[in-house]
C-alpha positions in Angstrom: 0.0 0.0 0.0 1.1 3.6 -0.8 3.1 3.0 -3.5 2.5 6.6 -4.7 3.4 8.5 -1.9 6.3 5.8 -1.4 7.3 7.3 -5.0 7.2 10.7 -4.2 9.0 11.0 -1.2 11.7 8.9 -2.7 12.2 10.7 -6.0 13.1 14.3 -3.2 15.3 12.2 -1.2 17.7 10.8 -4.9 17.2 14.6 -5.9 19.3 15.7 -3.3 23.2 15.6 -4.6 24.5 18.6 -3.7 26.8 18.7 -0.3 25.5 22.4 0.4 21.4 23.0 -0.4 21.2 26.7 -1.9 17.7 28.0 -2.0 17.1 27.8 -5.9 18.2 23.7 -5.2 15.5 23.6 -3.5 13.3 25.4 -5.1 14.0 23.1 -7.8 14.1 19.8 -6.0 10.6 20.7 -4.4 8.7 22.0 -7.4 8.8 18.1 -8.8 8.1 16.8 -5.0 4.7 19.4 -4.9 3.9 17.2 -8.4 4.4 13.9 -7.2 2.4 14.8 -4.1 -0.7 16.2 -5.7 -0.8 13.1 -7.8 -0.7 11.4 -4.0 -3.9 12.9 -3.3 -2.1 14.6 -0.5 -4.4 18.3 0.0 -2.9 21.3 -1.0 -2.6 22.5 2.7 -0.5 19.4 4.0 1.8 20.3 0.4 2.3 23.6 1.7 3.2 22.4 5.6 5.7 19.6 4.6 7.5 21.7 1.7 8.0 25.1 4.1 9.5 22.3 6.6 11.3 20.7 4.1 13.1 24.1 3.2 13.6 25.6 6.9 15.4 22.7 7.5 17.4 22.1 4.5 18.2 25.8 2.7 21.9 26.5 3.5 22.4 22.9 5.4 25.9 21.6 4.8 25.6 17.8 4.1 28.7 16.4 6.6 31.5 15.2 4.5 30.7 11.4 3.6 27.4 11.7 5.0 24.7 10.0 2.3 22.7 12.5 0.9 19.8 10.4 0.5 19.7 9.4 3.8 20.1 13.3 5.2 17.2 14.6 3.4 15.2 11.2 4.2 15.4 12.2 7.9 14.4 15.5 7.2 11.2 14.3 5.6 10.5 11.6 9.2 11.1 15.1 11.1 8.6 17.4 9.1 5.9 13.8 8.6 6.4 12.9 12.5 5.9 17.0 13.4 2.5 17.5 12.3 1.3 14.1 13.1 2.5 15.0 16.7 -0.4 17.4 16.5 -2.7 15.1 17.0 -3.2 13.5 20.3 -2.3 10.1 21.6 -5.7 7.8 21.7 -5.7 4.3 22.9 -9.2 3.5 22.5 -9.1 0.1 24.3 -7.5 1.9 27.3 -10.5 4.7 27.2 -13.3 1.9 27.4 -11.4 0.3 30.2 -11.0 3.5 31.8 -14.8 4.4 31.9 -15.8 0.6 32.6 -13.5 0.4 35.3 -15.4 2.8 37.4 -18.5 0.8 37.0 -19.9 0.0 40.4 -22.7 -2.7 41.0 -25.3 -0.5 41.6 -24.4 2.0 38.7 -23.5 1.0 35.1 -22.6 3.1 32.1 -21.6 1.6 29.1 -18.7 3.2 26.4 -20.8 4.4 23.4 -19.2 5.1 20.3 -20.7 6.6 17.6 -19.7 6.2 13.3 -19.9 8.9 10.9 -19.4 8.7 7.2 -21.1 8.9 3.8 -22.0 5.8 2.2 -20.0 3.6 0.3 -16.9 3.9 3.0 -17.5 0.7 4.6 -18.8 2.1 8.1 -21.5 -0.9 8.6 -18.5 -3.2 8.2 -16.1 -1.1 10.5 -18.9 -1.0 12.8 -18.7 -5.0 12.6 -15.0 -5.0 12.6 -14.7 -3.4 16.0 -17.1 -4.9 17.8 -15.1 -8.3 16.6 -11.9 -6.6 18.4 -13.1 -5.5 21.5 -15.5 -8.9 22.1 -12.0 -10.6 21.3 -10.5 -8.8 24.4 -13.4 -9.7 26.5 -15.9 -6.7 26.4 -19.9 -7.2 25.8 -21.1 -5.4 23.2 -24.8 -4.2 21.7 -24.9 -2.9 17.8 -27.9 0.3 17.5 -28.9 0.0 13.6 -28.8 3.9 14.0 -29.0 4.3 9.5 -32.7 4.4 9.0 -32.8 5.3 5.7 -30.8 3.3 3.4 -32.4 -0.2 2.6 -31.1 -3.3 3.6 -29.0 -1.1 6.4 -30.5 -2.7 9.2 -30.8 -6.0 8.0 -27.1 -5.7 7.2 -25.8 -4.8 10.7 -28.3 -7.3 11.9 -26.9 -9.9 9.8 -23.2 -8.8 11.2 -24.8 -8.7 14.6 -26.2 -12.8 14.5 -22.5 -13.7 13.2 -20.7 -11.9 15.8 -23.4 -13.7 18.7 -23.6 -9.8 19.8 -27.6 -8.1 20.4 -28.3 -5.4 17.8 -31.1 -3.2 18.1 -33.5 -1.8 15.7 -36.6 -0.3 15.0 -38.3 0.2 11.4 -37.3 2.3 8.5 -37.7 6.0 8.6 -38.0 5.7 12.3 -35.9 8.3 14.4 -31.7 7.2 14.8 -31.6 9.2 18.1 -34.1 7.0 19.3 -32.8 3.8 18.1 -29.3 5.2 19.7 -31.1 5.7 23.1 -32.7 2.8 23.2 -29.1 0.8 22.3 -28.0 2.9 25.4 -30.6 2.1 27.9 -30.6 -1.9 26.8 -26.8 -1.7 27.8 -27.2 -0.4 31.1 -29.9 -2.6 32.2 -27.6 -5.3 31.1 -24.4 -4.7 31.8 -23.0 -4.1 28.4 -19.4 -2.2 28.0 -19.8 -1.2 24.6 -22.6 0.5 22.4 -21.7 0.9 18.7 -23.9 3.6 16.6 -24.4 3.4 13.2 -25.2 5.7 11.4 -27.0 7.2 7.8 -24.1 7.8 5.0 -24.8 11.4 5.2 -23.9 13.6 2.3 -22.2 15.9 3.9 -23.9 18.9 2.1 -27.3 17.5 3.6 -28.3 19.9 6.4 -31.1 18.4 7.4 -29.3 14.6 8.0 -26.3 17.0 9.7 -28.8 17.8 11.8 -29.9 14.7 12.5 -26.4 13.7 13.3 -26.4 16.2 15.9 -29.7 15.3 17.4 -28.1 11.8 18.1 -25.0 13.5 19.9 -27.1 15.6 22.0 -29.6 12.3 23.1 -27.0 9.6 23.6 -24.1 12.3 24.3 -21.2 9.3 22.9 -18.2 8.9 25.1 -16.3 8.6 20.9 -17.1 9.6 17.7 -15.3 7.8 15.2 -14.9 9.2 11.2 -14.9 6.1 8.7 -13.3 7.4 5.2 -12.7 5.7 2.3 -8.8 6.0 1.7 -9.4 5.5 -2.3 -11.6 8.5 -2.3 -8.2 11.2 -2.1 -9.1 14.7 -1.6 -12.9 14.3 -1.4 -12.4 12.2 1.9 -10.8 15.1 3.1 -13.6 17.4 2.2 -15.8 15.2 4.1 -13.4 15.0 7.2 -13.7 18.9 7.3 -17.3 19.2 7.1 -17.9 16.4 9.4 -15.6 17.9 11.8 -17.3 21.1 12.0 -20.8 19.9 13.3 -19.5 16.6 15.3 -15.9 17.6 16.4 -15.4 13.9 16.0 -12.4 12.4 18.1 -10.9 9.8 15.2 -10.6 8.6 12.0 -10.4 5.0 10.9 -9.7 4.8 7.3 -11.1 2.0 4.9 -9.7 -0.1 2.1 -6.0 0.9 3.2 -4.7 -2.4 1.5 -5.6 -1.1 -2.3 -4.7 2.2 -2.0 -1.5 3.1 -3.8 -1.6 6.5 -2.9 -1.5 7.1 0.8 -2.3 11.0 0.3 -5.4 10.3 2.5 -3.5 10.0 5.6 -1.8 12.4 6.0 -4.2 14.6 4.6 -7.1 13.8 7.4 -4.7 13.9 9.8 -3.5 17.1 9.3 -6.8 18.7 8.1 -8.5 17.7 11.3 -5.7 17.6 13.9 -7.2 14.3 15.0 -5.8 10.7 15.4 -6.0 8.2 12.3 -6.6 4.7 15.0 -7.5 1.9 12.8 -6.6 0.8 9.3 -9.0 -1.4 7.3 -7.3 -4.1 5.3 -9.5 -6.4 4.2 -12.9 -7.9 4.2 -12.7 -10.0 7.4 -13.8 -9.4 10.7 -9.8 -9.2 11.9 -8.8 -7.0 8.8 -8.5 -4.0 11.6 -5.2 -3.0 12.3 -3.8 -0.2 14.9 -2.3 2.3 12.8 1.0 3.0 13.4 2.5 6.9 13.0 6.3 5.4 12.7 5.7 2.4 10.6 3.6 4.4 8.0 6.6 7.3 8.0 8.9 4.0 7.4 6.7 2.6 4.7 6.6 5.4 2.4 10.2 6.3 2.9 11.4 2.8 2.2 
């Protein structure tokens, strides 16, 4: 996976012979680099932040005597890449649920409710399956709320994930209100001591004021302990877009990006995270329930420099 980006950082780094980088050097150097990233899918903003990095901490650098050039400017690309993902904050999710559970007495439970947000076609029904699968394999309970009322075959779908998973799901009929299906997911999970609520949601096109709203309305009702942003990593800029606009009416607290293991350009990434100054956790992979891995900041800086 990211092949692309991969490409482009590694055509900066063999650009870079000189022993002393004048400003027009890298000018030059960085005018291809701005190419190879747009052709990424890397926004125009995170472009801009890496390549202003890039030449505060290379115009006028002397490159030590025997030093290898390639390897220099690669580790000025891991400083600016591990910089502004450093603006995002640490999440372990498993520790938050245990946090929160943890404080369950006998006479009080509150579950960890998570809610999903993301258009269709990203996969968030499956993500929606995929961590429930990950958190009943470290020994929580969990309860699935078929919060999307409106697409058909949405709730039949969870449900169907639901039965395989041997997890409740709870629904009501089409058109009926999300918030309430939310709530009622809620209240089911106190009364029977279930850690974990999982929301899903409508695919809301994110110009749609009235589903926004409805989005809201479910935050204010069930008040989620985490909102979680599902984007499809093939879908480039246009993910972005959607992690902006989401972002402004949910201030959601993470992204888990889809479909990582066919996309060859990676630009998604870092784009979302820098866009939204929040914490890509999970990485789809696959179709199966287990295809849901922690993502990594170091090992994706390694992958697309190596």
């Amino acid at each position: 996976m990211f092949e692309k980006l991969r490409s482009a950082f590694g055509s900066l780094s063999k650009l870079a012979t000189h022993t002393s980088l004048s400003e027009k050097d890298i000018d030059s150097i960085l005018w291809d680099f701005e190419l190879a990233m747009i052709e990424s899918n890397v926004a125009q903003e995170v472009i801009q932040s890496i390549t202003q990095s890039l030449k505060r901490g290379l115009v006028g650098e002397k490159i030590p005597r025997g030093e290898d050039q390639v390897a220099f400017v690669k580790n000025e690309l891991r400083d600016s890449i591990r910089e502004f993902f450093s603006k995002t904050p640490n999440i372990d999710l498993p520790q938050l649920v245990k946090s929160k559970l943890d404080k369950n007495t006998r006479d009080h439970f509150s579950p960890f409710v998570i809610l999903f947000l993301g258009i269709n076609g990203v996969g968030k029904t499956t993500t929606v399956a995929k961590l429930a699968y990950l958190f009943k394999n470290m020994g929580n309970t969990v309860v699935l709320a078929c919060g999307d009322t409106h697409r058909a075959g949405a709730i039949e779908q969870l449900t169907e994930h639901a039965n395989r998973l041997k997890v409740k799901a709870i629904a009501q009929s089409y058109g009926s209100d999300p918030a309430a299906v939310a709530k009622d997911a809620q209240l089911y999970a106190e009364a029977h001591n279930v850690g974990l609520v999982l929301i899903d949601s409508a695919g809301r096109i994110q110009t749609s004021k009235n589903l926004m709203e409805e989005m809201e309305k479910i935050v204010r009702v069930v008040r989620p302990d985490f909102k979680i942003f599902v984007a499809d990593s093939l879908s480039g800029n246009d993910a972005v877009s959607q992690a902006k606009e989401f972002k402004s009416f949910t201030d959601f607290d993470a992204t888990i990006l889809t479909k990582a293991d066919a996309d060859t350009k990676g630009g998604a990434a870092l784009s979302i995270a820098f866009i939204t100054q929040r914490p890509i956790i999970y990485l789809a992979v696959g179709q199966e329930y287990k295809d849901l891995v922690a993502f990594n900041v170091e090992q994706f800086i390694e992958n697309i420099l190596t």
